[in-house]
C-alpha positions in Angstrom: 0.0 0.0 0.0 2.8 2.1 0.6 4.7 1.9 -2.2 1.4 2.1 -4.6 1.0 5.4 -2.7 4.4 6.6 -3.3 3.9 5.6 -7.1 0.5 7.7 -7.2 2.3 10.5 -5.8 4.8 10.4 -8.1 2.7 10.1 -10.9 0.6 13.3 -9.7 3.9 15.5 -9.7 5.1 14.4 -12.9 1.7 15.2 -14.3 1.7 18.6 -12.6 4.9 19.4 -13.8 4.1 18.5 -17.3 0.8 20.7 -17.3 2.8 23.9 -15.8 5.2 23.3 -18.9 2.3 23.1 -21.4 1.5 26.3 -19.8 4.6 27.9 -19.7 5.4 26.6 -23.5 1.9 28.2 -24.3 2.9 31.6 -22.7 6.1 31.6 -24.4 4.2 31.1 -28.4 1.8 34.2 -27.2 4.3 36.7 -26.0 6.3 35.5 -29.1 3.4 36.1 -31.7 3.1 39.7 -29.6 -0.2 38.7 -29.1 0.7 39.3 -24.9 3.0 41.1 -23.7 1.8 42.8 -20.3 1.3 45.8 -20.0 1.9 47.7 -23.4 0.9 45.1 -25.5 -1.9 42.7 -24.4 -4.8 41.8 -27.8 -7.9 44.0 -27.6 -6.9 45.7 -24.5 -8.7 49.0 -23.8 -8.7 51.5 -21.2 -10.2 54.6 -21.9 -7.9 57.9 -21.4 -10.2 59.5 -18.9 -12.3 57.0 -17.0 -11.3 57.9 -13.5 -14.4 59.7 -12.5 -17.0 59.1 -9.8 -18.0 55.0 -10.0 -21.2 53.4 -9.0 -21.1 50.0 -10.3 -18.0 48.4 -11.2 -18.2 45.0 -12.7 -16.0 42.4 -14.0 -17.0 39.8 -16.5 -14.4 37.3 -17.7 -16.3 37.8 -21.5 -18.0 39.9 -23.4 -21.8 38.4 -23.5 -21.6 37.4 -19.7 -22.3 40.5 -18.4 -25.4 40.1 -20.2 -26.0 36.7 -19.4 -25.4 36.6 -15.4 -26.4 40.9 -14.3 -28.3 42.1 -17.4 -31.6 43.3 -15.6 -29.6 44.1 -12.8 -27.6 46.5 -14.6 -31.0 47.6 -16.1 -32.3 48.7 -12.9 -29.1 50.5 -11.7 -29.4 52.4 -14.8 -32.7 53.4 -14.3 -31.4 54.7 -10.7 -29.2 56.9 -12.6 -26.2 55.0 -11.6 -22.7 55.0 -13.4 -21.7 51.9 -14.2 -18.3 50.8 -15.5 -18.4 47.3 -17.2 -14.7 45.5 -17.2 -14.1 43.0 -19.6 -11.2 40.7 -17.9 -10.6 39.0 -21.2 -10.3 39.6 -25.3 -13.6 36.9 -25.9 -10.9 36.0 -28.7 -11.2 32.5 -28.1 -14.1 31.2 -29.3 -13.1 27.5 -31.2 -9.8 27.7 -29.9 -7.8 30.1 -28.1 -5.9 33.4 -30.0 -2.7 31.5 -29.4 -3.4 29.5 -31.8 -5.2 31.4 -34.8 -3.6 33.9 -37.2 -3.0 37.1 -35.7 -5.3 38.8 -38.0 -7.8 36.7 -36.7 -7.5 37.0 -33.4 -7.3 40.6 -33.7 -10.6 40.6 -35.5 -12.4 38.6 -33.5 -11.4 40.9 -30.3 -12.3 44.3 -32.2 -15.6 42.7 -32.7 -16.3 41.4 -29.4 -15.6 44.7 -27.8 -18.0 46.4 -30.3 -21.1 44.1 -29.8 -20.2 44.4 -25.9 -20.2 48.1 -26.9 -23.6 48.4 -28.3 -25.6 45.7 -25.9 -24.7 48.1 -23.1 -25.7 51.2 -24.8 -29.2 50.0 -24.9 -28.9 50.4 -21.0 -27.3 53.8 -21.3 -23.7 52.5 -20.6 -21.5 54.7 -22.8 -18.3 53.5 -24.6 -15.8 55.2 -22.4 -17.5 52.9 -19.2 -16.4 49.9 -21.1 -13.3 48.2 -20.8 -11.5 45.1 -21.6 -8.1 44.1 -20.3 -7.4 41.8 -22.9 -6.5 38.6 -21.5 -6.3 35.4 -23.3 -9.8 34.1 -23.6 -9.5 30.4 -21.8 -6.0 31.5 -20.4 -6.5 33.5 -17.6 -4.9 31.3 -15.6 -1.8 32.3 -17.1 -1.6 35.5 -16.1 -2.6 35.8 -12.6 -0.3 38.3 -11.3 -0.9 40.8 -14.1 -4.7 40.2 -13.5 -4.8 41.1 -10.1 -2.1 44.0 -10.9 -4.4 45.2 -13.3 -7.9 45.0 -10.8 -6.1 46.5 -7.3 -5.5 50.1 -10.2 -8.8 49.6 -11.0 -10.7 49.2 -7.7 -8.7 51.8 -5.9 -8.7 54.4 -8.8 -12.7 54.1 -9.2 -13.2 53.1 -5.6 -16.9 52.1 -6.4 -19.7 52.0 -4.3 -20.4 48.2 -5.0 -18.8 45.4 -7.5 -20.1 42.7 -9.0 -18.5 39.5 -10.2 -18.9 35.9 -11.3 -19.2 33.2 -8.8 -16.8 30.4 -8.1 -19.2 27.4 -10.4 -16.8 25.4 -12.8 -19.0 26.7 -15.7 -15.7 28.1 -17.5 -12.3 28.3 -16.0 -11.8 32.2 -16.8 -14.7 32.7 -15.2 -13.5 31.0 -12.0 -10.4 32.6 -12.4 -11.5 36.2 -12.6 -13.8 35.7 -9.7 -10.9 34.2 -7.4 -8.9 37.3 -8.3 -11.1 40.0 -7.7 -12.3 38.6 -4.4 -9.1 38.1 -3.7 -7.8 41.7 -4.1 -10.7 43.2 -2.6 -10.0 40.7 0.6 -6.2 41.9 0.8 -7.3 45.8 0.9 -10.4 45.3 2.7 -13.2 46.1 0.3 -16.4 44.2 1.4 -18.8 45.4 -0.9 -18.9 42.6 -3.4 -21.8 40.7 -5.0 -21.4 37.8 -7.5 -23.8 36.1 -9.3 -24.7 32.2 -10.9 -24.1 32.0 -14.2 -23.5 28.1 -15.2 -21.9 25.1 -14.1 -21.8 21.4 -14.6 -25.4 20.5 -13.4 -26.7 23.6 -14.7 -26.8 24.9 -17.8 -26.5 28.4 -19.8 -30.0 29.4 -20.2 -31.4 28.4 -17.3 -34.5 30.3 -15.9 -34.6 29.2 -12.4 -30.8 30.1 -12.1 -29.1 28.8 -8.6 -25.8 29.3 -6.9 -23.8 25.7 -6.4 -24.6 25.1 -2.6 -21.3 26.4 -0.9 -23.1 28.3 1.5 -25.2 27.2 4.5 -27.6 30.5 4.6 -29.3 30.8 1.4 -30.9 34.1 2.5 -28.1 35.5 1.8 -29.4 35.1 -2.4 -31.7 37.3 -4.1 -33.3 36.1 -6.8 -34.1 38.8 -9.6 -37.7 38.9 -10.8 -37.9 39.7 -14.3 -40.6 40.9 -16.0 -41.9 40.9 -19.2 -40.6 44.0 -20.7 -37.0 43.4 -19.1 -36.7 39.9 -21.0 -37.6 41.6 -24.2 -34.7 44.3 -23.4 -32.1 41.3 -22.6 -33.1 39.6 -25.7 -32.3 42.5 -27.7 -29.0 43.3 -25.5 -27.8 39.5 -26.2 -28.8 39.6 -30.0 -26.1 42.2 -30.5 -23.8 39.3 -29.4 -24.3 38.1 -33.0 -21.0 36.1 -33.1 -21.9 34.5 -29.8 -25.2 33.1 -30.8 -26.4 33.9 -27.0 -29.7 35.5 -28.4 -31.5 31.9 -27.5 -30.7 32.4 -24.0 -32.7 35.4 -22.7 -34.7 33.3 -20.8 -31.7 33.3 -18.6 -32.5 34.1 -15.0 -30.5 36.6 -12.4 -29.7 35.7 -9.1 -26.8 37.4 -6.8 -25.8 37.5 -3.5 -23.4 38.7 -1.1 -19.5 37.6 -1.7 -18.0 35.7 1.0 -14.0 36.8 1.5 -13.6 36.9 5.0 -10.7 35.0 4.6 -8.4 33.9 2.1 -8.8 29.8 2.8 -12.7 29.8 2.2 -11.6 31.5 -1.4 -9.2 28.7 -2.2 -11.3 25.8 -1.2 -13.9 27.4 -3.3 -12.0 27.6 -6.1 -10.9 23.8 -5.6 -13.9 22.3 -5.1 -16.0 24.0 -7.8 -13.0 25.2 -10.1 -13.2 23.9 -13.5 -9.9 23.2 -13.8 -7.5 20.0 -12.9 -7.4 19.8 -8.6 -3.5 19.5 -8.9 -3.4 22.3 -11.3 -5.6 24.5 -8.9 -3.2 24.1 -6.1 -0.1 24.9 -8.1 -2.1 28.4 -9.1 -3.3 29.1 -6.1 0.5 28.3 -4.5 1.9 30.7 -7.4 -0.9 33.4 -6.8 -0.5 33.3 -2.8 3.3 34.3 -3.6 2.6 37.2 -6.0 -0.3 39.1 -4.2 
């Protein structure tokens, strides 16, 4: 028993290592193509010149389309409150059927232009202008990557707005970036001690996208703690029309999509790590070597 342990062990390191190398080797062909090279030169990044003004509602969705998806009546409603809301986009949406790494640069380029342009005009049918909309432009499926730079990136954003509330994706295993982002911005807020966060459900394994009766995975004992948004009739037809403009995503079919948030827990930096490796999408053994790395960066 012993020595089958031993080999098991063994056998989980090597495949550890060899994962990180993929990883590595994959970093290496992206800065290489100049498709990222952090800060100056990351695909589809944009930060408008002047966006440090006074910030309501500061949200960041791994892709274009999910803010649409997981908050889209919620921003609604904050928009009718007269609220300004800044919509961050952690990642280039680039890497739809395969990652940019991989395309033609051309491609990928185009493919990021016309995410951010479809993001662009869903949110200006809630009065969201163009200079509230950013992306970061991360590699679409390979945020895991770039950790460091990601939370570099949200610790300038969240102290320069310094919003009165901020919304991101939940810890599900729906998509690993979204997993990622959410593990990063909770975990920057947690390290300078901004509470006010609210996540919402998206999808995960045992649910899918499109779901009307949308739940959170069951990590938390006090389910009082979720709100569930009652949509009516006129707000569907409004995210209809806001998801239709994410042509290329073929998201239109999902407006029945429902809303639910609640209250982010980041009292402490363990509960965020064992959410993220029980729920996270990715490999257990890879989530502990990112979470290792990450611990030693932030």
């Amino acid at each position: 028993m012993l020595l089958k342990n031993k080999l098991i062990n063994k056998l989980n390191f090597k495949l550890t290592q060899y994962i990180q190398g993929h990883e590595n080797r994959i970093k290496k062909v992206e800065n290489l193509r100049r498709l990222y090279r952090y800060p100056g030169k990351m695909l589809g990044r944009k930060i408008p010149v002047n966006y440090i003004n006074h910030t309501d509602v500061l949200v960041f969705a791994a892709h274009p389309d999910d803010d649409i998806l997981g908050l889209g009546t919620t921003l609604y409603r904050h928009s009718l409150d007269g609220k300004n809301i800044k919509v961050i986009f952690v990642t280039n949406g680039s890497g739809w059927e395969g990652e940019s790494w991989k395309l033609k640069v051309s491609n990928a380029k185009n493919k990021s232009e016309l995410r951010y342009q479809e993001a662009v005009k869903a949110l200006s049918l809630i009065n969201i202008p163009m200079e509230n909309v950013f992306c970061l432009g991360f590699p679409d499926g390979g945020t895991q990557r770039y950790l460091k730079n990601m939370s570099a990136d949200i610790l300038m954003f969240v102290r320069k707005l310094n919003p009165g509330c901020i919304y991101v994706h939940c810890i599900e295993g729906g998509h690993r970036d979204h997993d990622m982002t959410s593990f990063v911005v909770k975990s920057v807020c947690k390290k300078i001690g901004y509470s006010n966060v609210f996540e919402w459900a998206e999808y995960n394994p045992i649910q899918p996208l499109g779901s009307q009766k949308i739940k959170f995975l069951p990590t938390y004992s006090n389910e009082m703690n979720e709100i569930k948004i009652d949509i009516s009739e006129e707000e569907r037809i409004l995210k209809r029309k806001m998801l239709a403009c994410h042509h290329s995503q073929g998201v239109e079919k999902f407006f029945l999509q429902g809303e639910a948030i609640r209250e982010a827990d980041i009292s402490n930096f363990g509960n965020l790590e064992i959410e993220l490796y029980n729920h996270g999408e990715l490999p257990k053994k890879r989530i502990l070597s990112i979470v290792k790395e990450f611990n030693k960066s932030l």
